[in-house]
C-alpha positions as CSV (number, residue, x, y, z in Angstrom):
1,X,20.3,-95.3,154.2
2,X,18.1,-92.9,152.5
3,X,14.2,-93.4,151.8
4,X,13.8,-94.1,148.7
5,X,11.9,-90.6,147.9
6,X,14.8,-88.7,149.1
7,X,16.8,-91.5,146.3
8,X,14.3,-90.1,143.9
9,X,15.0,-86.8,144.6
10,X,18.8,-86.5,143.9
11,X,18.0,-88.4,140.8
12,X,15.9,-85.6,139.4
13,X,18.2,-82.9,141.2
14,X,20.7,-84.4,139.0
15,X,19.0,-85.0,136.0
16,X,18.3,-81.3,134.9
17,X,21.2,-80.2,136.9
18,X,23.1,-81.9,133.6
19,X,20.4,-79.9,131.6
20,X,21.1,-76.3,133.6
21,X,24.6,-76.4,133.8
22,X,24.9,-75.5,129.8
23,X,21.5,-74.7,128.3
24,X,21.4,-71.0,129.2
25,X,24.8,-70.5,128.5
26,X,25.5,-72.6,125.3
27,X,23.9,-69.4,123.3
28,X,26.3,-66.9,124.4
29,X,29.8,-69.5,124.5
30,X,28.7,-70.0,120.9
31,X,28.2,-66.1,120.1
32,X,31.1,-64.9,121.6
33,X,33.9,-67.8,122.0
34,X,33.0,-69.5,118.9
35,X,31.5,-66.2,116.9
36,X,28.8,-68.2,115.7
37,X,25.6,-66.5,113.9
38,X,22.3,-66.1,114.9
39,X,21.1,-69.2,112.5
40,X,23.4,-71.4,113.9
41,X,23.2,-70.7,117.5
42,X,19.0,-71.5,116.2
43,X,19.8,-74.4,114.7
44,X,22.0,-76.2,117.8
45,X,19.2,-75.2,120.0
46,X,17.2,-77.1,117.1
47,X,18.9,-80.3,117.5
48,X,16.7,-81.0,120.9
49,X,13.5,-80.3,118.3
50,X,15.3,-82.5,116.1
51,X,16.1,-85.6,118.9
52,X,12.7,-85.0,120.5
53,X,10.3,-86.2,117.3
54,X,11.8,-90.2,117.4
55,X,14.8,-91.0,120.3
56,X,12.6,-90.8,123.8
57,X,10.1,-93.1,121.3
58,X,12.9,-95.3,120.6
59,X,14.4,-95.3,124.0
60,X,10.9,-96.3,125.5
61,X,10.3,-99.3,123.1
62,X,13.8,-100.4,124.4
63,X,13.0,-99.8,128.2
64,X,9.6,-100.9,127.8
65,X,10.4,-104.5,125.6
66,X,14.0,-105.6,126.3
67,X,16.2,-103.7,128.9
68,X,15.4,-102.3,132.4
69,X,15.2,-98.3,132.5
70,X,17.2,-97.3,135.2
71,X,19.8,-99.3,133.1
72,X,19.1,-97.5,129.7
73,X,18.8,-94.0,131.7
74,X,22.0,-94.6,132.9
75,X,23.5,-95.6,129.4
76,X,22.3,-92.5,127.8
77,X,23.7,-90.5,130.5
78,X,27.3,-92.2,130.1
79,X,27.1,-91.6,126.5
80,X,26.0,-87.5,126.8
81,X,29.1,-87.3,129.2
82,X,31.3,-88.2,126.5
83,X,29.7,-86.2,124.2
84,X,29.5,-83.3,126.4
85,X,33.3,-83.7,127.1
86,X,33.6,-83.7,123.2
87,X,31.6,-80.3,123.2
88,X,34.5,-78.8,125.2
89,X,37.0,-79.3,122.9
90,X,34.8,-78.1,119.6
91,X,36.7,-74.8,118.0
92,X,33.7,-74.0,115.6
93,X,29.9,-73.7,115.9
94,X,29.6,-76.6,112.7
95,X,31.5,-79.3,114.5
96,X,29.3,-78.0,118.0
97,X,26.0,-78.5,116.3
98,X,26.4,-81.9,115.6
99,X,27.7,-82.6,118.7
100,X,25.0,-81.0,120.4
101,X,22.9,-83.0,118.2
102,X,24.3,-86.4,119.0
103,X,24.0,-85.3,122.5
104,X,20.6,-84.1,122.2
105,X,19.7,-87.8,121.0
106,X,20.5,-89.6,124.0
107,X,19.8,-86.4,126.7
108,X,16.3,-85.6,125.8
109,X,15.4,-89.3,126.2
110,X,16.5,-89.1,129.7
111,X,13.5,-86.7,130.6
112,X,11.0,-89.9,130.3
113,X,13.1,-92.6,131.7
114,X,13.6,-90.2,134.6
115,X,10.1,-89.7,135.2
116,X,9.7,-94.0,134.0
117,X,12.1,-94.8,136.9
118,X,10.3,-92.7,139.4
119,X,6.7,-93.8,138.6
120,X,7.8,-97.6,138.7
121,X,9.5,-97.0,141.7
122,X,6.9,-95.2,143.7
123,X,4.5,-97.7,142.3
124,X,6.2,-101.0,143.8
125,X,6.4,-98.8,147.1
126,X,2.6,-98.6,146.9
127,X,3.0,-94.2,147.0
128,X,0.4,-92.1,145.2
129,X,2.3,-91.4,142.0
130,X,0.0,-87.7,141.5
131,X,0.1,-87.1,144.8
132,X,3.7,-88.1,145.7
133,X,5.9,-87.2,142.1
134,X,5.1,-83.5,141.6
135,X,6.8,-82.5,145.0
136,X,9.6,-84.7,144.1
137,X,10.1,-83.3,140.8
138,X,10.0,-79.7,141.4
139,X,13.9,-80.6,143.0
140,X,14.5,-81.0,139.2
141,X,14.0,-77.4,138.5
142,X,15.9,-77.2,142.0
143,X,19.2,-78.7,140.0
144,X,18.5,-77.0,137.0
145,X,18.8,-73.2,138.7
146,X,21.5,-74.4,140.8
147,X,23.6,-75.4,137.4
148,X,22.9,-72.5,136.2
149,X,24.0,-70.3,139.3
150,X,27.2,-72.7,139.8
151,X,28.0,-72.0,136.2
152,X,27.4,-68.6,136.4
153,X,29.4,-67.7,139.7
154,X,32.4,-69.6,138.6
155,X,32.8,-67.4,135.6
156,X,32.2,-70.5,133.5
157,X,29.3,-69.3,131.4
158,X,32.0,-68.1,128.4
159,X,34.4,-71.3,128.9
160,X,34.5,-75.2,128.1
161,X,34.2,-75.9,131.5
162,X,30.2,-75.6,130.9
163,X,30.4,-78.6,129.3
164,X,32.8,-80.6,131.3
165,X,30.4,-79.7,135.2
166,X,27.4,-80.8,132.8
167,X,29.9,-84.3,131.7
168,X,31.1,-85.0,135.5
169,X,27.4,-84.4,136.5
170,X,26.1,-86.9,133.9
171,X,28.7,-89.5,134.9
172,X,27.8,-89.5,138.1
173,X,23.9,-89.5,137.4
174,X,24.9,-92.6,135.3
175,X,26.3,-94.2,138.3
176,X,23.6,-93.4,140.3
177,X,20.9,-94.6,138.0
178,X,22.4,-98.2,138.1
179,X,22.3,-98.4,141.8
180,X,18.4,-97.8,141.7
181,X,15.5,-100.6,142.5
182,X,15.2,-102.3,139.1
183,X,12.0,-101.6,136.2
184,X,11.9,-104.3,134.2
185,X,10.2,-104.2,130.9
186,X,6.4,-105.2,131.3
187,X,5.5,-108.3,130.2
188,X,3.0,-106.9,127.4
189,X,1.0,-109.0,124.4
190,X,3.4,-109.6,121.4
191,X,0.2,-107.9,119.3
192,X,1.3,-105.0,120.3
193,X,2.1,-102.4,117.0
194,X,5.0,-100.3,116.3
195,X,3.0,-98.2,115.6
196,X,1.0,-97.8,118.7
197,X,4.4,-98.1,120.4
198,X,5.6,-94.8,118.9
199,X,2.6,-93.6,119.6
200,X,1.5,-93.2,116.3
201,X,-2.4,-94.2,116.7
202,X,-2.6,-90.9,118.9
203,X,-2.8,-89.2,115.3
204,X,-6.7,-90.0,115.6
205,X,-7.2,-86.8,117.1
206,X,-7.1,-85.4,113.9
207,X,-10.0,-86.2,112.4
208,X,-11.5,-83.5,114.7
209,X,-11.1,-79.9,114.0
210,X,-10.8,-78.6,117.7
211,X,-7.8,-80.9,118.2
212,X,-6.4,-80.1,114.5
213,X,-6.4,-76.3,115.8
214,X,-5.1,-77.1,119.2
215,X,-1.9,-78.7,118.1
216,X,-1.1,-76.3,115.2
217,X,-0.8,-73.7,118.2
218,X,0.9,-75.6,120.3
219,X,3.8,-76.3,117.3
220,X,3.3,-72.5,117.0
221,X,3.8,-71.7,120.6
222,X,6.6,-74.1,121.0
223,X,8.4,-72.4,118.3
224,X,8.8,-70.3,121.4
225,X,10.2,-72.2,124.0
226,X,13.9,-72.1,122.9
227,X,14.3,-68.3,121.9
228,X,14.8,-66.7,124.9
229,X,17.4,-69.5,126.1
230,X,19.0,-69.6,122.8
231,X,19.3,-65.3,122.6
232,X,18.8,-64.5,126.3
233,X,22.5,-64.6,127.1
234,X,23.7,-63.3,123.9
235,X,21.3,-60.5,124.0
236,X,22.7,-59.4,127.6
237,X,26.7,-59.6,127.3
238,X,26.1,-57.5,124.2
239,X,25.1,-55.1,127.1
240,X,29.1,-55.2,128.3
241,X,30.4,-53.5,125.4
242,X,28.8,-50.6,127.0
243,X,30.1,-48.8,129.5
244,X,27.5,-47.6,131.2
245,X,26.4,-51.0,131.6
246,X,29.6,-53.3,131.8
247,X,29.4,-53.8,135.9
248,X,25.9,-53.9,136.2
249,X,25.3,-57.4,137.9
250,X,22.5,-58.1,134.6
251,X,25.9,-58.0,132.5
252,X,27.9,-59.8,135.2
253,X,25.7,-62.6,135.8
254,X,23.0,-62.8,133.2
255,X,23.0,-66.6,134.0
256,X,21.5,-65.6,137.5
257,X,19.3,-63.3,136.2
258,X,17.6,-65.5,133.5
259,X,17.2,-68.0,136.2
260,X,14.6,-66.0,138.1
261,X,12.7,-67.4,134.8
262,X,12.9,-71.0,136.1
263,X,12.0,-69.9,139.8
264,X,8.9,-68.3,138.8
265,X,8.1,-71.7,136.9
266,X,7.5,-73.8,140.4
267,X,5.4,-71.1,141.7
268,X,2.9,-70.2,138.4
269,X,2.4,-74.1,138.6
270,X,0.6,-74.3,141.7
271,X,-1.7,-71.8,140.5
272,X,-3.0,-74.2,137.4
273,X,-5.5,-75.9,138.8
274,X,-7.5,-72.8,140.4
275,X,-7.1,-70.8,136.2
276,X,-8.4,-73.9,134.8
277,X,-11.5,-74.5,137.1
278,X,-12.2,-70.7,137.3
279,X,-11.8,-69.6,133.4
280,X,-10.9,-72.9,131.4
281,X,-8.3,-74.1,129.1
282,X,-9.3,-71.2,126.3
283,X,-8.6,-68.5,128.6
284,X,-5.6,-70.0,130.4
285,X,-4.4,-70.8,126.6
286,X,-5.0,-67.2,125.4
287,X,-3.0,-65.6,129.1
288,X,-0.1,-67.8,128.1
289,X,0.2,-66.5,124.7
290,X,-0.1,-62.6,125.6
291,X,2.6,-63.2,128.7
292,X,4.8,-64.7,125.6
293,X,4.1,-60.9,124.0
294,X,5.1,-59.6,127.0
295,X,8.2,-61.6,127.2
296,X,10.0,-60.6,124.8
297,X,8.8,-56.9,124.7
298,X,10.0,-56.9,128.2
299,X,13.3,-57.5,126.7
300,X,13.1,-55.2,124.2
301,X,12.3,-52.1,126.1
302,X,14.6,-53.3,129.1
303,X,18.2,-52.9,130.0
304,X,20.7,-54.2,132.8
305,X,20.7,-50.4,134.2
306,X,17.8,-48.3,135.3
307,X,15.5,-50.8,133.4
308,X,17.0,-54.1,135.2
309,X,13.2,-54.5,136.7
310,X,11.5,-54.8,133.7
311,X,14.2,-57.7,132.5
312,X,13.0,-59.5,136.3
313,X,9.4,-58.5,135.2
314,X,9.8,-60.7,131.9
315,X,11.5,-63.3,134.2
316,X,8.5,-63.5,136.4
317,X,6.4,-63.7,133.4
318,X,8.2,-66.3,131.9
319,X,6.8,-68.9,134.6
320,X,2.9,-67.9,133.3
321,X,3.9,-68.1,129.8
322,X,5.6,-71.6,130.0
323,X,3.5,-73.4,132.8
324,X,-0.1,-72.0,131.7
325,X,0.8,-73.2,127.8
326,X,2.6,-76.7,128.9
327,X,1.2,-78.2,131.7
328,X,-2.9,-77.1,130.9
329,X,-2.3,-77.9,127.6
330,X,-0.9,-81.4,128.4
331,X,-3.9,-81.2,130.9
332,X,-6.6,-80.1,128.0
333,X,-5.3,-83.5,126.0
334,X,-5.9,-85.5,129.0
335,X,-9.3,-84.5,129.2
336,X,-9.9,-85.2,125.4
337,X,-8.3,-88.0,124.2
338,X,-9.6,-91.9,124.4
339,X,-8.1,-93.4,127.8
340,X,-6.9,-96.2,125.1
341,X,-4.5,-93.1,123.7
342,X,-3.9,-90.9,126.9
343,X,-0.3,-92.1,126.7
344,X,0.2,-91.3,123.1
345,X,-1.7,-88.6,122.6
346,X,1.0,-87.1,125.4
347,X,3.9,-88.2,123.2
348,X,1.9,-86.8,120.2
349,X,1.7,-82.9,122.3
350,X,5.8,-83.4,123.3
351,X,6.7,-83.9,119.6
352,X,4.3,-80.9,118.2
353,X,5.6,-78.6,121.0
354,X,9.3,-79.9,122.1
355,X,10.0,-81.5,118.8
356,X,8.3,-79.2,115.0
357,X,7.9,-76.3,117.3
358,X,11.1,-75.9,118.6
359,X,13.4,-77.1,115.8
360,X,11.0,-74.5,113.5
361,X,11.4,-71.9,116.9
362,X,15.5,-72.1,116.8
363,X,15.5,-71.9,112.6
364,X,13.6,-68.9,112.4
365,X,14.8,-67.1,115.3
366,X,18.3,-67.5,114.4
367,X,17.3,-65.8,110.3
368,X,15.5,-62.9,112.7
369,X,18.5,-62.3,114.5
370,X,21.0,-62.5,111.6
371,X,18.7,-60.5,109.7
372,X,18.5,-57.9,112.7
373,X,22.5,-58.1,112.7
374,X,24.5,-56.0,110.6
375,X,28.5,-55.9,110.7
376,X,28.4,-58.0,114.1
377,X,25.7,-55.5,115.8
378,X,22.5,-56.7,116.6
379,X,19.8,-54.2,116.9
380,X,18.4,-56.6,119.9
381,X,15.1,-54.1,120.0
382,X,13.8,-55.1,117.0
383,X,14.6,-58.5,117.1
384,X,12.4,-58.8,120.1
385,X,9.6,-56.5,119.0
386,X,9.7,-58.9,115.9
387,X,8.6,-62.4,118.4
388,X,6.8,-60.6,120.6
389,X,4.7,-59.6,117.1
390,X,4.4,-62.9,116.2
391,X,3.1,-64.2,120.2
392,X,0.2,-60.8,119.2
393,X,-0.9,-62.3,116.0
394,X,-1.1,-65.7,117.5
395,X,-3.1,-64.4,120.6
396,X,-5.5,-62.2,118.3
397,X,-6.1,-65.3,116.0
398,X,-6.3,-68.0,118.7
399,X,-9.7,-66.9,120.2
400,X,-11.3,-66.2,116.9
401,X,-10.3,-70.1,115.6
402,X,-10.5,-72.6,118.7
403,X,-13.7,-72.9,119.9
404,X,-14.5,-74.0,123.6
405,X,-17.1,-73.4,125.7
406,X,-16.0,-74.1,129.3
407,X,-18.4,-75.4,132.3
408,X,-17.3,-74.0,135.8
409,X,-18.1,-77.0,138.0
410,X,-17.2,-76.1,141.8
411,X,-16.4,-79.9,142.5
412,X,-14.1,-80.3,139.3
413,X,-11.1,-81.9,140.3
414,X,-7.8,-81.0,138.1
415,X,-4.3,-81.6,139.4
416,X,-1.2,-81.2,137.7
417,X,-0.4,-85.0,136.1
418,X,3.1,-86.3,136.5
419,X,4.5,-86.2,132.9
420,X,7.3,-83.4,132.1
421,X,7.3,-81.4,129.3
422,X,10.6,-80.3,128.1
423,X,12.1,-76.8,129.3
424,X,13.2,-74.7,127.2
């Protein structure tokens, strides 16, 4: 019988293994196969922006008043298979976006309860939550390269069957979630608000201009998040109409190679804590920004041939610019907000980042690419140069208009917390 931390394990393994298996590829099966354009490949990347401002909310009040979570985790997950099997059958990018929509509502949820499972779980066993869930979590990102790498060696990154690994995966996830130790909803006071359970009272942190700056970058940053997973694939098979660069293993399995991005995420973690205690969350803030610039120029100067290493460079570089903007800015709104808040004022960071941000991130990077696209060529060097000039602006402004003064304290004790912030 397994322990359960080894239980917990394949659940997250699983979890963003149905995440992996068509979020890379779902940009360049829509380009190609369904010859959609750049706004509405932007816009179905959109619809987890869209799902993230109210369902994990919704699906929260129901876990939290009425039903047990590993029984609405595994609900969701039996409703996302059918919609992913759905997705295999769509024949035009219109039908797949609201598909991918209806799928995004019940999916994205399943990040919290996930994490709402574990914690209660670890809890009753009496484990150290901070201590015990990061180890277990990183296996998440474990499942999420090894969908991507399954999908890509199978050929399956231009075909339906994407959808249908993701659909079988999410099935059996579903399964899996009803076999696990039971979270009830807590017994909480009846005085309770809707509005503090969508964590609405988090919006307090407006009234002061630090945070009021802080959040508009992080919507600004997060319009980020999705582009190079939305245009990454799309932007390399362009390379196979080439020939010089048809065979190269870039063009061949792209999936692979963006998936050096997710690798070098579980490594740039571990090296939070020692940024933040050494130059603070301004600096770390202002690093993640200019290794966005460097993202995408990376991409726009690179190429799957003789300049293959400076597509792995921007891989690598991916890791700094996700980790050091999600996880120390969830950290920096720890630190500031009212311990009555801490919980919503995470909630209000997800929806400003994973929700405004990355709905606004796919709309406008679809217009730059259509815009950048003329009689079905894209000139994928500009569009690049274009974000990576909008990540400059925002790092030359940022410094100028947040003001923080950080105290280097050799004792200061900052670990990564247990909350998730959605990938890409």
């Amino acid at each position: 019988m397994l322990s359960i931390k080894k239980r917990l394990i394949l659940m997250n393994f699983l979890e963003f293994f149905v995440w992996g298996s068509w979020l890379i590829s779902l940009g360049g099966y829509m380009f190609s196969v369904l010859h959609a354009t750049g706004t509405q490949i932007g816009l179905t990347y959109g619809t987890m922006g869209i799902a993230s401002l109210f369902m994990p909310a919704l699906m929260g009040i129901i876990a939290d008043r009425w039903v047990n979570a590993e029984r609405v985790l595994g609900i969701c997950h039996l409703i996302g298979a059918a919609l992913l099997f759905w997705a295999s059958r769509v024949q035009n990018p219109s039908t797949m976006y609201w598909v991918m929509l209806f799928n995004a509502m019940f999916f994205m949820p399943t990040i919290a309860l996930n994490n709402t499972v574990s914690y209660i779980t670890l809890e009753k066993m009496g484990f150290d939550i901070i201590k015990i869930f990061p180890p277990i979590r990183v296996w998440g990102t474990v499942g999420f390269i090894v969908a991507v790498w399954v999908v890509d060696l199978f050929n399956w990154t231009l075909t339906p069957n994407q959808f249908i690994v993701s659909a079988v995966a999410s099935v059996c996830l579903a399964m899996y979630s009803f076999t696990m130790p039971a979270c009830e909803p807590a017994k909480t006071s009846k005085s309770v608000s809707w509005v503090s359970s969508f964590g609405l009272d988090a919006f307090v942190l407006f009234k002061r201009k630090r945070m009021v700056i802080f959040f508009l970058f992080a919507m600004l940053l997060g319009a980020a998040l999705q582009i190079t997973n939305a245009f990454g694939k799309p932007f390399l098979d362009d390379f196979g109409k080439i020939d010089a660069y048809k065979n190269t293993f870039g063009v061949k399995h792209s999936n692979i190679l963006i998936s050096i991005s997710q690798i070098s995420e579980t490594l740039f973690i571990l090296a939070i804590p020692f940024f933040l205690r050494r130059f603070g969350i301004k600096i770390v803030m202002l690093i993640s920004i200019f290794s966005w610039v460097f993202r995408f120029g990376l991409f726009g100067i690179g190429n799957p041939g003789s300049g293959l290493w400076l597509l792995v460079l921007s891989m690598i570089i991916y890791g700094m610019a996700f980790d050091f903007f999600n996880i120390s800015g969830s950290l920096f709104v720890e630190k500031e907000a009212d311990v009555k808040i801490r919980a919503s004022a995470q909630g209000l960071f997800m929806v400003m980042t994973n929700g405004i941000g990355a709905y606004l991130g796919g709309l406008f990077s679809g217009m730059v690419v259509d815009h950048f696209t003329v009689n079905s060529v894209t000139d994928w060097r500009g569009t690049w140069f274009t974000f990576a000039g909008y990540a400059l602006v925002l790092g030359i402004v940022f410094p100028f208009i947040f003001k923080y003064k950080h105290e280097q304290k050799p004792e200061q004790n900052i670990h990564p917390q247990p909350f998730i912030v959605a990938r890409k």
